[in-house]
N, C-alpha and C positions, 0 to 999 in steps of 0.2 A: 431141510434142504429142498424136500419136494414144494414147497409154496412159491420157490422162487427159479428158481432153474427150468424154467418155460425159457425155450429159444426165442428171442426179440420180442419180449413182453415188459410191460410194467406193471406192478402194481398200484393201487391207490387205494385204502381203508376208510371206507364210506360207511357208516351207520351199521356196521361189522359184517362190511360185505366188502367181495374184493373187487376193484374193477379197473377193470385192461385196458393199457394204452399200445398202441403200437409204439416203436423209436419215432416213427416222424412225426409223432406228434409234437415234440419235443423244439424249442425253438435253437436253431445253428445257425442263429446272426454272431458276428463278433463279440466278447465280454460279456454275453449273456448266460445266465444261470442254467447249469443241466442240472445241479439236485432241487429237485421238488420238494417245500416245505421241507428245509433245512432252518427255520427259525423257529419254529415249534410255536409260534406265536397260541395257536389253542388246540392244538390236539395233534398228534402224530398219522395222519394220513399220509399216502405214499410211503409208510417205511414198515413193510411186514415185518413177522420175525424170520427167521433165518437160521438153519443148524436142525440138527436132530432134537436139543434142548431147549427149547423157545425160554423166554426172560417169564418169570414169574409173575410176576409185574410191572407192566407199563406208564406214566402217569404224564402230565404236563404240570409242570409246577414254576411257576413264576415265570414263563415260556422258556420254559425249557425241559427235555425232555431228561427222563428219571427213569430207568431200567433197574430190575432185582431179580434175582435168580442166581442161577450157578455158572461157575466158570466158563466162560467162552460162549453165553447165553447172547442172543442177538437180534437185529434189526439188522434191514439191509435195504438197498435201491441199487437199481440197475439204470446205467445211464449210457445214452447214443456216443464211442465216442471213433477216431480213425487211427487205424494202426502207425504207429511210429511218431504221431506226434505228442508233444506236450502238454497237459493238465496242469493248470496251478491247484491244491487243494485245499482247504485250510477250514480249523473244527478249533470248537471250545470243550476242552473233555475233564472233569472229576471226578474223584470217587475209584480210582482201578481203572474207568473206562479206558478204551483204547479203538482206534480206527483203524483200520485195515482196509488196502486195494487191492481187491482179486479179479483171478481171471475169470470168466464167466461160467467154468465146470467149480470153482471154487477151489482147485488145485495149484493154485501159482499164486503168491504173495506179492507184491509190484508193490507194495509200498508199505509200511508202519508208518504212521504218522505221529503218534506221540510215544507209544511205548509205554503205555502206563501212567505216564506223569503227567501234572494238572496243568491244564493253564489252556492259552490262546496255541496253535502252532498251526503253520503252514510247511509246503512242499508241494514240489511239482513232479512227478510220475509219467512216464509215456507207456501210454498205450498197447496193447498186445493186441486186442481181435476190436472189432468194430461194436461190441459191448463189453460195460468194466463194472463188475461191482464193488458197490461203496459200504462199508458194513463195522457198525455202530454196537459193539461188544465190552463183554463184563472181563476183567482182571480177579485172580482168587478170590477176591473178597464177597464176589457176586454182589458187587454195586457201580452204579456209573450216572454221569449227570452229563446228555450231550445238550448242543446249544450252536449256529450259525454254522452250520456245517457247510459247505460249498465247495462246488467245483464249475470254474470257469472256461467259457469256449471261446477261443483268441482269434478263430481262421475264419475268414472272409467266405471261403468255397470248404464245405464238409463232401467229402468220399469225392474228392474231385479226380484220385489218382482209380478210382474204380476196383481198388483192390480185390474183393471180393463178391461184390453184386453193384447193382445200380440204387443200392438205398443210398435216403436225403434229395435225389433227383424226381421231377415229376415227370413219369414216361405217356407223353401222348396215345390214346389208343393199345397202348402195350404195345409199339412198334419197336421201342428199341430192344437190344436185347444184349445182355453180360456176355462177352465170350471174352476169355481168355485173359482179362485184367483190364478190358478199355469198354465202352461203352460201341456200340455195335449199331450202324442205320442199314437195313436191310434194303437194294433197288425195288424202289417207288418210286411215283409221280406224284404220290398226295402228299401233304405237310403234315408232318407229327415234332412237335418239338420235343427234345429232352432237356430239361429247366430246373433251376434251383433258386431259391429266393436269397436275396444279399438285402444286405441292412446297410445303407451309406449316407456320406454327407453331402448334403446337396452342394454345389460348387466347387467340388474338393474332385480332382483328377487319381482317375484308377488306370493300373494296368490288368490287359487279360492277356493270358499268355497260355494255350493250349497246343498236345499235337494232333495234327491230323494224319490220317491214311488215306487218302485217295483210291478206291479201286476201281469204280467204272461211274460212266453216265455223265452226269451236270455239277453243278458246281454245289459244296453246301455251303452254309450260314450259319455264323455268330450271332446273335443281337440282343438289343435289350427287349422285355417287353415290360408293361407294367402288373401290378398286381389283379387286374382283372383279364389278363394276359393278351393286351393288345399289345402289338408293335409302337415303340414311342423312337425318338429319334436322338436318342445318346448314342447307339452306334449300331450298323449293320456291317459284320464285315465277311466279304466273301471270297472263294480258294477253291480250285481245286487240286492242289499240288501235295504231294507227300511231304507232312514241311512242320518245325516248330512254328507259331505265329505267336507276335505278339504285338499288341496296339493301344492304344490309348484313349480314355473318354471321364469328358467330363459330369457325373452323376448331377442329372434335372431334377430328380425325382430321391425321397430317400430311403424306398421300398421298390425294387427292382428285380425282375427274374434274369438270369445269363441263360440264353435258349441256344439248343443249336437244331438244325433240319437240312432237310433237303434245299435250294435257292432258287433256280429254275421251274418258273411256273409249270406245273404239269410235266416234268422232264425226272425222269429216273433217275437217282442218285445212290450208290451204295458207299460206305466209306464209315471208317473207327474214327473214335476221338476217347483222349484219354491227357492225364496230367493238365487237370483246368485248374489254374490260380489266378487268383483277383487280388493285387494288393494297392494301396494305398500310394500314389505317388510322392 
């Protein structure tokens, strides 16, 4: 348990050294893969072992990954994901093997995936804390043969509801700051954005639909920027009223950040923002 139960870390097994990702490293575009080397194609990196009883033997064999040892002996990955929504999951497991989704103390079961039995099987699982682990174990027999293990990420905007920190967001300067479930711009007159990166189709119309708090100063701002984080002209849109908003734009570009900041050149702005969703018109 101790190799894996580090708060928001990952592992990766390099030349049999372990080496640490943060969660944002992780890509949170839509249908994009959160298990790392889930095909075993030649060697088991990103999947330590896991439990008090590590697997006896690990192997890759025809790519696909081979576990031995005793009962309940395991592998495991830790992946970014947001409380309450949905995972589709799906593993090729023989041999006993069996896949399980826990919670990140390892205490809470959230999903059995095949139970034992051989074959292809999917399911989808929702979320508890804003990390899940994915965890690749032995049945009595102390044998198991996993293979295309996956877990897919469906949502446009990750941690957009700010549930518990501002991770997945890039914070300008550290200006913004988590209070209380919403993303938080402290009065300034300088520009700091808080940004997340979206994956779209160019020509294809999106909605943003975010709340804001208004509490003193100037007006702030929505906008796009691009990946080297200039302002591009898909949309800027600006508020200062305590208000749901929601607007419309057509994606130019198919790597885009959704920024918000201060608007008023040089004018103080204070004010929360919180529940940002991007969907697909």
């Amino acid at each position: 348990m101790k190799k894996i139960m580090q708060a928001a870390l990952y592992y990766a097994r390099k030349k049999n050294r372990l080496r640490w990702f943060d969660s944002q490293e992780q890509s949170t575009t839509p249908n994009v893969e959160l298990i790392i080397n889930g095909t075993f194609d030649t060697n088991s990196d990103s999947w330590p072992t896991y439990g008090s009883q590590p697997p006896e033997s690990i192997t890759i064999e025809s790519g696909q990954l081979n576990l031995a040892g005793v009962q309940h002996s395991a592998v495991a990955q830790i992946i970014p994901t947001e409380i309450g929504e949905s995972y589709p999951i799906a593993a090729y497991v023989e041999q006993d093997g069996y896949v399980q989704v826990k919670s990140i103390d390892g205490t809470t079961i959230i999903d059995n995936l095949n139970n034992g039995a051989d074959g292809t099987f999917s399911d989808t699982f929702v979320a508890l804390e804003t990390q899940t682990i994915i965890i690749l174990a032995l049945g009595a027999t102390g044998l198991g043969v996993f293979d295309n293990t996956s877990v897919k990420q469906s949502k446009l905007v990750i941690n957009g509801g700010f549930d518990a920190s501002l991770s997945h967001w890039i914070n300008a300067n550290s200006h913004w700051a988590w209070v209380s479930g919403r993303a938080y711009h402290a009065s300034i007159g300088s520009f700091n954005t808080l940004r997340t990166l979206l994956s779209l189709e160019i020509g294809e119309t999106y909605s943003v639909t975010f709340d804001a708090e208004h509490v003193s100063g100037g007006l702030y701002r929505c906008q796009s920027r691009d990946v080297s984080n200039n302002p591009i002209a898909d949309f800027t849109y600006t508020n200062d009223t305590t208000d749901t908003h929601t607007f419309a734009f057509t994606a130019s570009e198919a790597d885009i950040y959704i920024a918000f900041a201060r608007d008023d050149s040089g004018v103080a702005s204070e004010f929360y923002i919180d529940n940002v969703l991007v969907d697909k018109v």
